[in-house]
CHARMM-style PDB file with segment names, atoms N, HN, CA, C and O in Angstrom:
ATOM      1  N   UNK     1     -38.298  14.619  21.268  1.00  0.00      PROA
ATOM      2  CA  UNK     1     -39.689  15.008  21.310  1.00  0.00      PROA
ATOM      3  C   UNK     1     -40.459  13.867  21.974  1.00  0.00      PROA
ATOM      4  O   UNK     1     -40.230  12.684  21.720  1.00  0.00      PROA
ATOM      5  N   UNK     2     -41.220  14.212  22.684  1.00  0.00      PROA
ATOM      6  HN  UNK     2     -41.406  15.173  22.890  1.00  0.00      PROA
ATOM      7  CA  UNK     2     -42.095  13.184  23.551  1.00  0.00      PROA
ATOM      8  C   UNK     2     -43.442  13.098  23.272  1.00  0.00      PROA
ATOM      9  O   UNK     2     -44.206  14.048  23.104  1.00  0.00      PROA
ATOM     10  N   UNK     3     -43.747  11.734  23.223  1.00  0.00      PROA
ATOM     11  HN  UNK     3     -43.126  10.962  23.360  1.00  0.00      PROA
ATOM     12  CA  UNK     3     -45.080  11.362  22.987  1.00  0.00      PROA
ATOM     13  C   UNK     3     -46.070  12.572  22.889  1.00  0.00      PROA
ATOM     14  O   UNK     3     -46.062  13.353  21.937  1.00  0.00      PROA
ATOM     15  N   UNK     4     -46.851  12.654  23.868  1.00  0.00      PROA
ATOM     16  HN  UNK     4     -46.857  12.020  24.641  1.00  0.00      PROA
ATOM     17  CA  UNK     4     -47.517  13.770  24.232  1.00  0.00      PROA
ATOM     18  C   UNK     4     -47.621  14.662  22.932  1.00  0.00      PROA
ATOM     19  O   UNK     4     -48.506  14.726  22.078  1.00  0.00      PROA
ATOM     20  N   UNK     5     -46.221  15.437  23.092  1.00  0.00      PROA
ATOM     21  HN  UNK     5     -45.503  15.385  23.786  1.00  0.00      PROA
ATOM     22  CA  UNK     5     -46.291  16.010  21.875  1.00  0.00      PROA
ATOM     23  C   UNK     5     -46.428  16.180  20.449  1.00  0.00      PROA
ATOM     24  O   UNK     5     -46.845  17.151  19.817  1.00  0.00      PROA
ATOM     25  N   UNK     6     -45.912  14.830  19.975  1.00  0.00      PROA
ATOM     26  HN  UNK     6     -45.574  14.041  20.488  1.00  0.00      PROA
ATOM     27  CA  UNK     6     -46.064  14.284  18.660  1.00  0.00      PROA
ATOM     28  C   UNK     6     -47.941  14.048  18.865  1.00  0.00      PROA
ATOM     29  O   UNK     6     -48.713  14.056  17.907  1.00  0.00      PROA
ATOM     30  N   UNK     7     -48.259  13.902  19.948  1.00  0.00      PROA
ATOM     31  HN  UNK     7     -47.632  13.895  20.727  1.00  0.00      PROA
ATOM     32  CA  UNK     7     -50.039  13.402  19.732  1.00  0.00      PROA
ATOM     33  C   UNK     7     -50.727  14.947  19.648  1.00  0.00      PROA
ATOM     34  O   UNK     7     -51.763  15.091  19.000  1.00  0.00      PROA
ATOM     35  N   UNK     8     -50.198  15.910  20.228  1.00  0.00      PROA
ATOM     36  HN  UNK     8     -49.356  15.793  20.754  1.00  0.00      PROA
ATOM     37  CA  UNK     8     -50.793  17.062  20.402  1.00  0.00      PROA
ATOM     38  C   UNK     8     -50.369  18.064  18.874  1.00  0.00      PROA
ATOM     39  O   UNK     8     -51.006  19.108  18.734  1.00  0.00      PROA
ATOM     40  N   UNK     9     -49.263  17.684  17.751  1.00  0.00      PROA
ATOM     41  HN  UNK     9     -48.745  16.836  17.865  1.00  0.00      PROA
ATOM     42  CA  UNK     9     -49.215  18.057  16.776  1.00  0.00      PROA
ATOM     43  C   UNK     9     -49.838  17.398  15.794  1.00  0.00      PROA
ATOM     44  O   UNK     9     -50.127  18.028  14.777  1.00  0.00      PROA
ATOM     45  N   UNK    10     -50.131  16.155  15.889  1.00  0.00      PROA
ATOM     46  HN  UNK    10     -49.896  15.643  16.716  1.00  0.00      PROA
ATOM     47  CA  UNK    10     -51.251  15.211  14.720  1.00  0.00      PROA
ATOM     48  C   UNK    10     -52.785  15.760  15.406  1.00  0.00      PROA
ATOM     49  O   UNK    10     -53.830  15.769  14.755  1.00  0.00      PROA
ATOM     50  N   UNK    11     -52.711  16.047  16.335  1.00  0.00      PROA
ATOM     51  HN  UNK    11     -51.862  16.039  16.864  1.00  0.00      PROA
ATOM     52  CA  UNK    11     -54.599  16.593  16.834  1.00  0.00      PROA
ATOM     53  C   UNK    11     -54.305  17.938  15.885  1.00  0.00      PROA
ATOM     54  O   UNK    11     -55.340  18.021  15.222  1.00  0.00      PROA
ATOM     55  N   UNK    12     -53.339  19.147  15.436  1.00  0.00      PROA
ATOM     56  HN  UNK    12     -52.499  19.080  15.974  1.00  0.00      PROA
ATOM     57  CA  UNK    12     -53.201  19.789  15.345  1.00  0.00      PROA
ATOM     58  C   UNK    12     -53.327  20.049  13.778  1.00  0.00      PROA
ATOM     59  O   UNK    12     -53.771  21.074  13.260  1.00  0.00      PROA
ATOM     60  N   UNK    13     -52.928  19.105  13.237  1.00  0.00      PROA
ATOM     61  HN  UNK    13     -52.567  18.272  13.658  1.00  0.00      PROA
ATOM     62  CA  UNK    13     -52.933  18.021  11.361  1.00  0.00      PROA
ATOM     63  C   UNK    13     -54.166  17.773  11.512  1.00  0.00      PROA
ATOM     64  O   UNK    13     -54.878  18.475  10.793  1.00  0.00      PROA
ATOM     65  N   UNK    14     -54.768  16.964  12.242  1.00  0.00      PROA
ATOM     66  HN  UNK    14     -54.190  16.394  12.826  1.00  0.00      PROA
ATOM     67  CA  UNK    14     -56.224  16.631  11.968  1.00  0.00      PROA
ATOM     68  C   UNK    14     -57.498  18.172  11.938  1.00  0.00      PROA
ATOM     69  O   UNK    14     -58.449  18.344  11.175  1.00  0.00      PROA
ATOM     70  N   UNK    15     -56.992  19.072  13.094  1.00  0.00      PROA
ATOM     71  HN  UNK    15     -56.220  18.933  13.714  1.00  0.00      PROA
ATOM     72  CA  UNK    15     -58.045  20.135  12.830  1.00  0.00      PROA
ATOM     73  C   UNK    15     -57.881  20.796  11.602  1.00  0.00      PROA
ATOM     74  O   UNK    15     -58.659  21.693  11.279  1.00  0.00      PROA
ATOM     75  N   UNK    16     -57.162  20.524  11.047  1.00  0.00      PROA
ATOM     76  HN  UNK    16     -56.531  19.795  11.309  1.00  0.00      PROA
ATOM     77  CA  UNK    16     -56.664  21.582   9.267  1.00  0.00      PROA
ATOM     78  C   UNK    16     -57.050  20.920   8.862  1.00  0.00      PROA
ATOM     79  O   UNK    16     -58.030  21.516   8.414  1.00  0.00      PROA
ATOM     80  N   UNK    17     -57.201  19.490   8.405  1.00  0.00      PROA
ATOM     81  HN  UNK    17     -56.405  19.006   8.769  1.00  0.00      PROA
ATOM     82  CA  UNK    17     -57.071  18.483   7.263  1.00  0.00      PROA
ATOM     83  C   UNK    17     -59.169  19.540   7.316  1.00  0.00      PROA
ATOM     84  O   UNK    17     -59.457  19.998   6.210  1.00  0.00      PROA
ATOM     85  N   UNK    18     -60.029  19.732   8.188  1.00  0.00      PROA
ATOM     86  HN  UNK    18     -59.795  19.360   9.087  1.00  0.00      PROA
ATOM     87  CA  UNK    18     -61.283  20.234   7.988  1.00  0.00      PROA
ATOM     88  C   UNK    18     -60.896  21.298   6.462  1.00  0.00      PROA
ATOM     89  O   UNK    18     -61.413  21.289   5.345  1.00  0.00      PROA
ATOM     90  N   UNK    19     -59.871  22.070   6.991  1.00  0.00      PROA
ATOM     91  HN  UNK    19     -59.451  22.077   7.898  1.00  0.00      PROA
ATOM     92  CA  UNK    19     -59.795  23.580   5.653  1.00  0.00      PROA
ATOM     93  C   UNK    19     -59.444  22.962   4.598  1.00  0.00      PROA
ATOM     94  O   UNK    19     -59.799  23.757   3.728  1.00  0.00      PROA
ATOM     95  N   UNK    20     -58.766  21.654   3.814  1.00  0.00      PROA
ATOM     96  HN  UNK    20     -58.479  21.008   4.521  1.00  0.00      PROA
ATOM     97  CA  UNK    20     -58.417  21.619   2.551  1.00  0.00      PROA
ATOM     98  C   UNK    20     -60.069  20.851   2.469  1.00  0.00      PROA
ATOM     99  O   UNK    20     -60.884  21.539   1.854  1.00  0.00      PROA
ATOM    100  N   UNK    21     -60.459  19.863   2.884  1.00  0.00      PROA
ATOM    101  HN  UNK    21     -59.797  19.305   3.383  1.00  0.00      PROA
ATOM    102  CA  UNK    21     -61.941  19.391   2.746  1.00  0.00      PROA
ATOM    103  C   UNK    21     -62.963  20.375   2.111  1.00  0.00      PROA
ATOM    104  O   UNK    21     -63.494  20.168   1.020  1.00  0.00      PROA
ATOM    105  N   UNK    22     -63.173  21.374   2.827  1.00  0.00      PROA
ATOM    106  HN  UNK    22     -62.742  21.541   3.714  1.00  0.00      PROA
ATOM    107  CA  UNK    22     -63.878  22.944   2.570  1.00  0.00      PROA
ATOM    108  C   UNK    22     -63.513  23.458   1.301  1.00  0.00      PROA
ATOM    109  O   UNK    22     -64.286  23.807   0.408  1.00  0.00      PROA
ATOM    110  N   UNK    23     -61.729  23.487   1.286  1.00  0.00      PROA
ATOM    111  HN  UNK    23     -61.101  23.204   2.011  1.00  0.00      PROA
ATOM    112  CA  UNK    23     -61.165  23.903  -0.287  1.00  0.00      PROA
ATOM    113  C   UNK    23     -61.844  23.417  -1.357  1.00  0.00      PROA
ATOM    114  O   UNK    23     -62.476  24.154  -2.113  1.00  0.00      PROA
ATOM    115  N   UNK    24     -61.708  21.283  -1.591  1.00  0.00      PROA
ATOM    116  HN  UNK    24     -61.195  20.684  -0.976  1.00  0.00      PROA
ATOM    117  CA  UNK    24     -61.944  20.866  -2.094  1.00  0.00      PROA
ATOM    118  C   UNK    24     -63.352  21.203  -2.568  1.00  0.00      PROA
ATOM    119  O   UNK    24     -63.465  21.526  -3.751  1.00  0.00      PROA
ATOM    120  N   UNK    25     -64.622  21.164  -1.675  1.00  0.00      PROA
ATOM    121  HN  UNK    25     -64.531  20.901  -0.715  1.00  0.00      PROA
ATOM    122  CA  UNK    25     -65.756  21.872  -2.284  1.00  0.00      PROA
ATOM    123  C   UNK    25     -66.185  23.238  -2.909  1.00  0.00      PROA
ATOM    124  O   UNK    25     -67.296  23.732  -3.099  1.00  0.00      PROA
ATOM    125  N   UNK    26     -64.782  23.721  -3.189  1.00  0.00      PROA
ATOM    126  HN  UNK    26     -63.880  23.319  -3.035  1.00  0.00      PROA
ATOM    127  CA  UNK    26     -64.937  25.256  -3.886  1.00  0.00      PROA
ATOM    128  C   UNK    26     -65.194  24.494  -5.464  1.00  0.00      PROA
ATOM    129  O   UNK    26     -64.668  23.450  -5.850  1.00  0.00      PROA
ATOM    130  N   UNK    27     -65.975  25.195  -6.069  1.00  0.00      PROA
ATOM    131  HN  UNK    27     -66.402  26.043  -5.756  1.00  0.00      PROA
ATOM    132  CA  UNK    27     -66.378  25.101  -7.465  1.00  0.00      PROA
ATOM    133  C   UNK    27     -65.740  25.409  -8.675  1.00  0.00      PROA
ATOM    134  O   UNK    27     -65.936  24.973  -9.809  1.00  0.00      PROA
ATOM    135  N   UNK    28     -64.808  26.376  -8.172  1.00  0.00      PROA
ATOM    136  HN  UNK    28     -64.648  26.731  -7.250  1.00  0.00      PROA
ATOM    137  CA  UNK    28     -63.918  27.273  -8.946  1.00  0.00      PROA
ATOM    138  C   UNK    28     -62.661  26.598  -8.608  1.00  0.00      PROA
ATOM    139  O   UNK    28     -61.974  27.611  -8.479  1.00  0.00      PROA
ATOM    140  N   UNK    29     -62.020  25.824  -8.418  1.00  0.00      PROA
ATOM    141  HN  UNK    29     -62.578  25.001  -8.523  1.00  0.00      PROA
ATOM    142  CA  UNK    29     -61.081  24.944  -8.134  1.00  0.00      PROA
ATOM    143  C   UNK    29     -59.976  24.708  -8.930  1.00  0.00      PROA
ATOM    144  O   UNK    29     -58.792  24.830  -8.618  1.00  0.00      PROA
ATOM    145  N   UNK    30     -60.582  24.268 -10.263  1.00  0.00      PROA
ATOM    146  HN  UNK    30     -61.544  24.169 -10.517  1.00  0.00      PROA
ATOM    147  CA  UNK    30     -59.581  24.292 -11.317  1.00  0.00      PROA
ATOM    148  C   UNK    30     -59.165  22.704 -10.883  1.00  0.00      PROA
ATOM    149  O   UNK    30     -59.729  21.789 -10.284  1.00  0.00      PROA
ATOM    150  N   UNK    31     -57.449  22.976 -11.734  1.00  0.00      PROA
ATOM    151  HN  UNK    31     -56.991  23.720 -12.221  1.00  0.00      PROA
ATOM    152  CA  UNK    31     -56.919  21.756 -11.560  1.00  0.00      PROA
ATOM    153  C   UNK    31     -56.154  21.524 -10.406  1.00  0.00      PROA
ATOM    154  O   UNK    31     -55.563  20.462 -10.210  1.00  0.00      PROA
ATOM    155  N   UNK    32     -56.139  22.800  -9.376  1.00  0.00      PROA
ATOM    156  HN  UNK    32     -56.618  23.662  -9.535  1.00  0.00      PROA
ATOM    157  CA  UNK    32     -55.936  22.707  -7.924  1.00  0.00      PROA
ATOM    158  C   UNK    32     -56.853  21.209  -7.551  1.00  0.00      PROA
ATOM    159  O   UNK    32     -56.397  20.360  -6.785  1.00  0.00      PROA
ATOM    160  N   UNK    33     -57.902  21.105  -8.086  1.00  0.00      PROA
ATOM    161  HN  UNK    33     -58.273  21.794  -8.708  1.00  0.00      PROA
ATOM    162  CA  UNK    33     -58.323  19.903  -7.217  1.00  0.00      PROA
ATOM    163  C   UNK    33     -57.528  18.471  -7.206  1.00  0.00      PROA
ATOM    164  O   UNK    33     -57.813  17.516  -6.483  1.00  0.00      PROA
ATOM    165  N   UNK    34     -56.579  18.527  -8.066  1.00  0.00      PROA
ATOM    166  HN  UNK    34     -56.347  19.303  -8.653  1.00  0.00      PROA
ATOM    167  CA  UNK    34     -56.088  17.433  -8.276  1.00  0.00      PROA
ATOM    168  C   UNK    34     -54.695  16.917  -6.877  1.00  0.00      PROA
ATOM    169  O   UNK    34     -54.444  15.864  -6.292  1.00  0.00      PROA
ATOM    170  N   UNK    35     -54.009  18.548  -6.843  1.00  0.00      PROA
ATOM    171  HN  UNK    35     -54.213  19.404  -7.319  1.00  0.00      PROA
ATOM    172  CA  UNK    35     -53.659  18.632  -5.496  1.00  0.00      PROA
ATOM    173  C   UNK    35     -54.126  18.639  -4.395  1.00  0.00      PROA
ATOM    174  O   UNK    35     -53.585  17.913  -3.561  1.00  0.00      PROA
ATOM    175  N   UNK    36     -55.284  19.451  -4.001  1.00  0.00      PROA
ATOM    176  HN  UNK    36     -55.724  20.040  -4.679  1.00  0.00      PROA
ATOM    177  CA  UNK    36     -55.914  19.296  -2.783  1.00  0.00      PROA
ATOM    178  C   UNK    36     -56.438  17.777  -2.413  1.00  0.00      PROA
ATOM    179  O   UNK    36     -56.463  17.361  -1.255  1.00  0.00      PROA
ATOM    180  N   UNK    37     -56.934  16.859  -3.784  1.00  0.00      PROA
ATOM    181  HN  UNK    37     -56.914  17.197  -4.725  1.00  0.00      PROA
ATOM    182  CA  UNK    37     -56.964  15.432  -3.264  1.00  0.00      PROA
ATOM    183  C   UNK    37     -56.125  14.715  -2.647  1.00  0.00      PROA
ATOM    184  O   UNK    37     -56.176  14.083  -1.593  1.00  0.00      PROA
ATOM    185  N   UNK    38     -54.992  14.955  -3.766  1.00  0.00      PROA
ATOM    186  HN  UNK    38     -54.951  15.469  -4.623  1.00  0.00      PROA
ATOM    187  CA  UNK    38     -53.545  14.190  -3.322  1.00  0.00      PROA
ATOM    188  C   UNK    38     -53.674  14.377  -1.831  1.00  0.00      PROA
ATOM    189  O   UNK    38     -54.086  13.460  -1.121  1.00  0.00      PROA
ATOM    190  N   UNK    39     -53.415  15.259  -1.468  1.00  0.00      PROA
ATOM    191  HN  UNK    39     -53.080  16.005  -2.044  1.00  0.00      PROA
ATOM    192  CA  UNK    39     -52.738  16.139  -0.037  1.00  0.00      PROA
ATOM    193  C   UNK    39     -53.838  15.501   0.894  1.00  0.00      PROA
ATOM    194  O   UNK    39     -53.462  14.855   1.872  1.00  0.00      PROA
ATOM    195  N   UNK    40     -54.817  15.612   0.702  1.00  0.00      PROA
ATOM    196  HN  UNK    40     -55.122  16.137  -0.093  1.00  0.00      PROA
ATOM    197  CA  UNK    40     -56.088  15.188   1.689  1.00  0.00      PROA
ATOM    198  C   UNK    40     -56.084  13.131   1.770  1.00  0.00      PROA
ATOM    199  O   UNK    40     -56.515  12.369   2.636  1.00  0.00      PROA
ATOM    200  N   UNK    41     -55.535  12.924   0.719  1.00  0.00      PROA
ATOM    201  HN  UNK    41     -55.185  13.543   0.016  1.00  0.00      PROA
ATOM    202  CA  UNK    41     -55.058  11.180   0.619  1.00  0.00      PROA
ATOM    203  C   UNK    41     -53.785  10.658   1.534  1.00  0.00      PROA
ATOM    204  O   UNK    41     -53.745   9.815   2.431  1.00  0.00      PROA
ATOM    205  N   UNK    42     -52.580  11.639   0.853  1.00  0.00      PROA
ATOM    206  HN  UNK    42     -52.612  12.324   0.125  1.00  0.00      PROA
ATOM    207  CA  UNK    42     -51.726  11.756   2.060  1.00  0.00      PROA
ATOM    208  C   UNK    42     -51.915  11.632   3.376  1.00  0.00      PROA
ATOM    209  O   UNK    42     -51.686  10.643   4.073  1.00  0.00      PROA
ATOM    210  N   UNK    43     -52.496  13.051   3.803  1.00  0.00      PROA
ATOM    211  HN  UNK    43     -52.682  13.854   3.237  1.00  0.00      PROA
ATOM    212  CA  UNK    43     -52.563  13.120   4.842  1.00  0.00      PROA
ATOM    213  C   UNK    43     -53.624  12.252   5.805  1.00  0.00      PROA
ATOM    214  O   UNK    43     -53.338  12.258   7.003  1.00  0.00      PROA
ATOM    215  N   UNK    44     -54.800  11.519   5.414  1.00  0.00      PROA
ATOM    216  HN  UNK    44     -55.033  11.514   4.441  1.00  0.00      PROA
ATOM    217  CA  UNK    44     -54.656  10.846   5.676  1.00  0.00      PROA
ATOM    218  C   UNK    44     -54.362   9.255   6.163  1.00  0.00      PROA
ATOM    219  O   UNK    44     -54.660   8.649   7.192  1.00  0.00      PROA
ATOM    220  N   UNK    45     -53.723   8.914   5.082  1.00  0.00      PROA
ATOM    221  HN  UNK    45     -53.481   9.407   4.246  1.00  0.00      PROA
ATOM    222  CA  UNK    45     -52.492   7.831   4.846  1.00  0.00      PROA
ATOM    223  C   UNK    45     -51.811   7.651   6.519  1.00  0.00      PROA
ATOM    224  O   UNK    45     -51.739   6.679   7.271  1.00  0.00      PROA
ATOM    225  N   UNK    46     -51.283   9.394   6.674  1.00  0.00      PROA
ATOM    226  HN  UNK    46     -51.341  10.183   6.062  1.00  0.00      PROA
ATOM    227  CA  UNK    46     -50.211   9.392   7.689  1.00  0.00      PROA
ATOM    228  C   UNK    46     -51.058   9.612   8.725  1.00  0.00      PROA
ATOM    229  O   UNK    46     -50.585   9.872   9.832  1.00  0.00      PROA
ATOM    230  N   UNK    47     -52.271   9.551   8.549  1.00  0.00      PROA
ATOM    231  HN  UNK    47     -52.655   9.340   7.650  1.00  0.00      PROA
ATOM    232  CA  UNK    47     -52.913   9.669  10.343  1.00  0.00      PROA
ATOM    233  C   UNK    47     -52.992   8.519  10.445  1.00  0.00      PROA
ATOM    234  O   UNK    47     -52.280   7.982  11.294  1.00  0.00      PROA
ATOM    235  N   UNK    48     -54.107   7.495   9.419  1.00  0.00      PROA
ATOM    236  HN  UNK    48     -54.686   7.931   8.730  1.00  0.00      PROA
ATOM    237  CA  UNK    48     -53.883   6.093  10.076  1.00  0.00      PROA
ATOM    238  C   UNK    48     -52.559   5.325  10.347  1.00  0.00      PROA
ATOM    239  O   UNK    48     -52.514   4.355  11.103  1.00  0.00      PROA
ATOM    240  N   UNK    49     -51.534   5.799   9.710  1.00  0.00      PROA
ATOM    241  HN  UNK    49     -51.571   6.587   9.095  1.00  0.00      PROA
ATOM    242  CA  UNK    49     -50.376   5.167   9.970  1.00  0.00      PROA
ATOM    243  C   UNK    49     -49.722   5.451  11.577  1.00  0.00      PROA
ATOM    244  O   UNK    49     -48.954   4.669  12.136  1.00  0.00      PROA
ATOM    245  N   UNK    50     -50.168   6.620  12.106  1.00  0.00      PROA
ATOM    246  HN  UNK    50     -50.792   7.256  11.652  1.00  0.00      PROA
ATOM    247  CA  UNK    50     -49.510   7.122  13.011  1.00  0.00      PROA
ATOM    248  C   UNK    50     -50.821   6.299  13.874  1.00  0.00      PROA
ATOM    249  O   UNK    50     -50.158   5.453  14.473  1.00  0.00      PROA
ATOM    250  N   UNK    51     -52.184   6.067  14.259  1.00  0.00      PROA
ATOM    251  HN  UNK    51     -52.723   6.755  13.772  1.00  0.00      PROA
ATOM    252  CA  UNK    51     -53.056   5.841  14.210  1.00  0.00      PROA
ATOM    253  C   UNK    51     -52.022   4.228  14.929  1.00  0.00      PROA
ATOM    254  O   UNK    51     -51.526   4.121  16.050  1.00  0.00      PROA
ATOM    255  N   UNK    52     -52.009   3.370  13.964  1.00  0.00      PROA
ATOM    256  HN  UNK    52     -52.412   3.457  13.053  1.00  0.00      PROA
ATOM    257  CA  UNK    52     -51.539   2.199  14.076  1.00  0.00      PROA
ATOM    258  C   UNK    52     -50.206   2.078  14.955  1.00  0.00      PROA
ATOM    259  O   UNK    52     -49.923   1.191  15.760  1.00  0.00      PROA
ATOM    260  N   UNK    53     -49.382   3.328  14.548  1.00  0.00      PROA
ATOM    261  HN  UNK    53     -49.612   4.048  13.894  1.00  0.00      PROA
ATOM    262  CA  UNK    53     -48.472   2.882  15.530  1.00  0.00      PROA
ATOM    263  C   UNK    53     -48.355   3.463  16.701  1.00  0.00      PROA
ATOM    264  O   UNK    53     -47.745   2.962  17.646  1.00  0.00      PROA
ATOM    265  N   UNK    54     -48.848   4.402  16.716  1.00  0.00      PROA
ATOM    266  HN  UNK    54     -49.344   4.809  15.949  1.00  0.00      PROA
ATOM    267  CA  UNK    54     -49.110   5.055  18.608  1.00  0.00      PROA
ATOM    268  C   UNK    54     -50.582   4.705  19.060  1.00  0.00      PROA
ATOM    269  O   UNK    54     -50.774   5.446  20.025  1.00  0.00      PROA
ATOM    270  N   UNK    55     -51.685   3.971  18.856  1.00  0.00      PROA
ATOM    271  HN  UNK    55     -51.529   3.370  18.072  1.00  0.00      PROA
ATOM    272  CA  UNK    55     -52.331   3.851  19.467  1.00  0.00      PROA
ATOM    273  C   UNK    55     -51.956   2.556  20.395  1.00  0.00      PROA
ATOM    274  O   UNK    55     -51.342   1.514  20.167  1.00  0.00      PROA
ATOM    275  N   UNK    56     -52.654   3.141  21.631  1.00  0.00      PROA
ATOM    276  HN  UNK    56     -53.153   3.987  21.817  1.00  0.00      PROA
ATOM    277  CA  UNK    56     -52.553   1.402  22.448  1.00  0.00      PROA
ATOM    278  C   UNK    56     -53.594   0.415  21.538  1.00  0.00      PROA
ATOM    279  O   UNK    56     -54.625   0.810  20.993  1.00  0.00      PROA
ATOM    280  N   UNK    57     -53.136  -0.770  21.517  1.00  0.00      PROA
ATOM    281  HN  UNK    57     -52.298  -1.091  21.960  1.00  0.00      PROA
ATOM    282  CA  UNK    57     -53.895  -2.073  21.195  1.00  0.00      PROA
ATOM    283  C   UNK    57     -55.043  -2.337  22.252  1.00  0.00      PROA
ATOM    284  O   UNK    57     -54.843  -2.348  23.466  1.00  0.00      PROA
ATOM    285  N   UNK    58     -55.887  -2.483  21.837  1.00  0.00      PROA
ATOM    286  HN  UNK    58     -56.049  -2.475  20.850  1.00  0.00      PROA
ATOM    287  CA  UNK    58     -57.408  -2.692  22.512  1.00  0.00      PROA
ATOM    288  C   UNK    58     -57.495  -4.426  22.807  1.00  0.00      PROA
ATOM    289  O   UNK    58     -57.487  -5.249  21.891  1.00  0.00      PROA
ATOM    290  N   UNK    59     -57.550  -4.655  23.753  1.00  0.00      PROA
ATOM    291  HN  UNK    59     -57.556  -3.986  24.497  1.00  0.00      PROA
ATOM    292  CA  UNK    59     -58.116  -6.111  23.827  1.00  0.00      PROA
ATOM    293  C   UNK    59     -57.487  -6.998  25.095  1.00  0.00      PROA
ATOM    294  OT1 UNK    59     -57.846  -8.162  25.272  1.00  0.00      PROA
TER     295      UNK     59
END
């Protein structure tokens, strides 16, 4: 798998990570919220991580 692509499936992670955000402000939530945090912490954990290691260095 080539660059490119791995960048064009994390753009693809980042436009969703918007729908659990949205989830999270449902009222009626329950103890789902405890997952939808997790998952929204996770995920992004693994953007800045990916973030750090595929971005070019600035300077």
């Amino acid at each position: 798998m080539d660059l490119q692509t791995i960048r064009d499936r994390i753009d693809l992670i980042r436009a969703k990570r918007d729908t659990l955000v949205r989830l999270l402000e449902q009222p009626d939530l329950g103890t789902l919220r405890i997952d939808v945090n997790q998952a929204l912490e996770e995920m992004d954990d693994l953007l800045e991580e990916f973030d750090r290691t595929f971005s070019p260095e600035v300077g």
